[in-house]
N, C-alpha and C positions, 0 to 999 in steps of 0.2 A: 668726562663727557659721556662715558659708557655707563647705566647705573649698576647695579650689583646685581639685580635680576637677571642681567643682560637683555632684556627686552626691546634696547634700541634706542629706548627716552634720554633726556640731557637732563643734566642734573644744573642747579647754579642758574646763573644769569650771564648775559652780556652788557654788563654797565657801560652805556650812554652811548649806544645807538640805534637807541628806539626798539617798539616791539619787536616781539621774534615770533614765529610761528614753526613749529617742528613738523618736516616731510619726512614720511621715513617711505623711500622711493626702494622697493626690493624690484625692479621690473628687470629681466631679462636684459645685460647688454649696457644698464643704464650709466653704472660709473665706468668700469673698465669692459668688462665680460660679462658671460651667462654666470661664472662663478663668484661675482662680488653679489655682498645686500650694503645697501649703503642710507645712512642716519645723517644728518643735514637741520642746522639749526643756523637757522636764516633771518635776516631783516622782513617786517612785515613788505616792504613798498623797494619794487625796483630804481634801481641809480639811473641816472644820466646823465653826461659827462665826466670828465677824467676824473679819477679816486685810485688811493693807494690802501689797499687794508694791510695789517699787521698785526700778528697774535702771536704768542710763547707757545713751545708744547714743554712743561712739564713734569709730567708724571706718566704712570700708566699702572692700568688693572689689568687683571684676569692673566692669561696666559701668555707670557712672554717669547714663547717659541711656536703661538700662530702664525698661519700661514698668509704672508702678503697682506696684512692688513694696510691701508693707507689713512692717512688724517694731512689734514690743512685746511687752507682758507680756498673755498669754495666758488667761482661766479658764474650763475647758468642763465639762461637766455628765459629758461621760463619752469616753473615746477611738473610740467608734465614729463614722462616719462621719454628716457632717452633724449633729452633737451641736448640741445649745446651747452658746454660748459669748459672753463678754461680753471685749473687749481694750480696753487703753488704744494707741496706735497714733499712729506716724510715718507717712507714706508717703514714696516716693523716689522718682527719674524724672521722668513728667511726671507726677507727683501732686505735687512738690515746688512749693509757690509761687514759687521760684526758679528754676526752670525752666518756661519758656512747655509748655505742652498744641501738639503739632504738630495741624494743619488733622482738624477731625472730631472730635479726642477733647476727653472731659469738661473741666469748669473745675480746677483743682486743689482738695485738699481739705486740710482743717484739720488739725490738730493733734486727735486726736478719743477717744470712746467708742466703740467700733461694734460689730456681733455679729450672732450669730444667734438669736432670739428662743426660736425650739422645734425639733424635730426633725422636721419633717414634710417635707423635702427644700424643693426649692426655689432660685429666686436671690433674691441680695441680702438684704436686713436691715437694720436699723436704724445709726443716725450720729446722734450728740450731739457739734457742736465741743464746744472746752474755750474756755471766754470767760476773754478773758485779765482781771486783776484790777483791772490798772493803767487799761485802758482802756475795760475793757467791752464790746471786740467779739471775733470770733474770732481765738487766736493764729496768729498766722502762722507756715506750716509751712514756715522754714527750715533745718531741720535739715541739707539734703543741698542747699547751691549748686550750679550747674553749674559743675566745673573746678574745685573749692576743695573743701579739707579739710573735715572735719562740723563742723558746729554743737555742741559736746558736748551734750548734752540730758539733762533727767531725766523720766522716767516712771513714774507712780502707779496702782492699780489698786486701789480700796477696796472692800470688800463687807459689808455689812450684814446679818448673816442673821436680823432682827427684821423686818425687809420685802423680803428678798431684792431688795437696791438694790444698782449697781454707781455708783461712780461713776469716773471717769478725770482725774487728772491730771496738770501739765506744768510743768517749772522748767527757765529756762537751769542749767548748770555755771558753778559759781562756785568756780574753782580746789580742783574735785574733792569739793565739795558742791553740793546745789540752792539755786538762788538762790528769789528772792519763787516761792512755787506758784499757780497758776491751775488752776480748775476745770469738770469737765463740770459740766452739769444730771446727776440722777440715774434711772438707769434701774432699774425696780421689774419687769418683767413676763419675765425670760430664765425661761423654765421648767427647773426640775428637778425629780429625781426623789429627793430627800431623801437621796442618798447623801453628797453636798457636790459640791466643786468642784477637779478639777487644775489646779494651777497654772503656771505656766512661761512662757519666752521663744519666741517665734515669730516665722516671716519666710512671706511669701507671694511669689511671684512669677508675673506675670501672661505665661498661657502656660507653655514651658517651662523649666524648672527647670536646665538644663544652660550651662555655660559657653556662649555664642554662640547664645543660643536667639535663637527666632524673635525675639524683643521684648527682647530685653537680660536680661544679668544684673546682680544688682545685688545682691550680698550684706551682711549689716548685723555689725558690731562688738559685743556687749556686754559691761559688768562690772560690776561692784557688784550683783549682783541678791540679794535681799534678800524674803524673807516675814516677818510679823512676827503673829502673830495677837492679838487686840485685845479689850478686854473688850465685852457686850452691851451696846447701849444702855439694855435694860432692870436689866440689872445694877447699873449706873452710876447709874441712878434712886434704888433699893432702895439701894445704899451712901449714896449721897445723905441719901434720909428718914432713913434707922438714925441716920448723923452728926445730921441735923437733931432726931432725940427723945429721944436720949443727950442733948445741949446742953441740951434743951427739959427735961428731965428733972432736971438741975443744977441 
C-alpha cells in the first residue's frame, strides 16, 4: 500500500468496490496527533446504511522498527481535514507488542477501535481494544514481529446506522480465511453529518512519511478488502414480526 518511493501513493487495486480516489490528508491532528501523516485509499461515493468491511494485512515494506505506524480499514464522515472518523486498526514498530517501546515511549497498544470522535480539531481520540473471545482480555497485537514475516491478520469494521455504533473487529488468517473473530465494545458517539460514511484502507506514519524519515518507515500490505452492506436492525425486527403473524395467522 506504501510504494517504494515512499511518497504516500497506493499501489494495486481494490477489486469490486467501485472507484477509489486517493486522499493523502498530512493536516495537523488529523489521524491521531500533530505527529502522524496519514495515506487513505477510499471508495469514490459515501455509504448509507449498515455495512461491514473486511481486508487482510499481509505484508509490510520499509522499516520495520518505525515508529507507531497504524494501518486498517478506515470510515470518515467526510475528506476534509480532521473529519470524524471511526478505524479498526493494527499498529506496527513500537506499537507492535512484539516489539519492546525504546526508553520514554508509550506501552504498546492493542489490536483496537480508535477515531476521531467530531471535528472540532484537536489531538488524540478515543481507543476501544478488541477483547479477544477466547480469553477475555485484549488481543495481542502481533501482527508485525520484529525480524519476521507478518502475522496475516484479518480486519472488521461494522457500522450501525440505527445508533450510529462502530464496532471493530480482529481474526488470525486461517489459510486465507479468518479464523474464530474477537470483538471491540461498541462505539455509538463519532458525529456525522447525515451524509454517511467513506470508506477505505489507511496507513499512518508517525512523523514523516518518506522512505528514511525521521522515526521509520513502515509501509503495510493489503488484499482481500471487501464492503458488504447489511440489512437495518430495525428491518430485521419488522421481517421478523411479519414471519411471526403470517405463522400466527395459519
Amino acid at each position: 500500500a506504501q510504494d517504494a518511493a515512499g511518497t504516500g501513493s497506493f499501489t494495486g487495486d481494490i477489486t469490486g468496490v467501485g472507484p477509489v480516489t486517493l486522499n493523502d490528508d498530512t493536516a495537523v491532528g488529523d489521524f491521531w496527533n500533530g505527529g502522524d501523516t496519514f495515506s487513505y485509499l477510499h471508495e469514490a461515493n459515501q455509504r448509507t446504511g449498515n455495512f461491514t468491511a473486511t481486508v487482510r494485512v499481509v505484508g509490510q515494506t520499509g522499516d520495520a522498527a518505525g515508529r507507531w505506524g497504524k494501518a486498517g480499514i478506515v470510515a470518515r464522515a467526510s475528506l476534509a481535514p480532521q473529519a470524524s472518523n471511526a478505524s479498526a486498526q493494527v499498529a506496527s514498530g513500537t506499537g507492535s507488542q512484539l516489539l519492546a517501546p525504546s526508553a520514554g515511549d508509550h506501552s504498546p497498544v492493542p489490536i483496537r477501535l480508535a477515531g476521531r470522535q467530531n471535528g472540532s480539531g484537536g489531538e488524540g481520540g478515543f481507543e476501544i481494544g478488541i477483547v479477544d473471545a477466547g480469553t477475555g482480555v485484549e488481543s495481542v497485537n502481533n501482527v508485525f514481529p520484529e525480524g519476521a514475516a507478518v502475522n496475516a491478520t484479518w480486519l472488521s469494521l461494522s457500522y450501525n446506522a440505527d445508533n450510529n455504533g462502530f464496532i471493530a473487529g480482529y481474526a488470525p488468517d486461517n489459510g486465507g480465511v479468518p479464523g474464530p473473530w474477537s470483538y471491540s465494545a461498541e462505539k455509538t458517539d463519532v458525529a456525522n453529518d447525515g451524509d454517511g460514511w467513506y470508506v477505505g484502507i489507511g496507513y499512518s506514519a508517525h512523523n514523516s512519511m518518506t522512505v528514511g524519515g525521521a522515526q521509520g518507515q513502515h509501509g503495510v500490505t493489503f488484499d482481500r478488502f471487501a464492503v458488504v452492506p447489511e440489512p437495518s436492525t430495525s428491518l430485521l425486527s419488522l421481517l421478523g414480526l411479519g414471519a411471526f403473524l403470517m405463522r400466527r395467522r395459519r
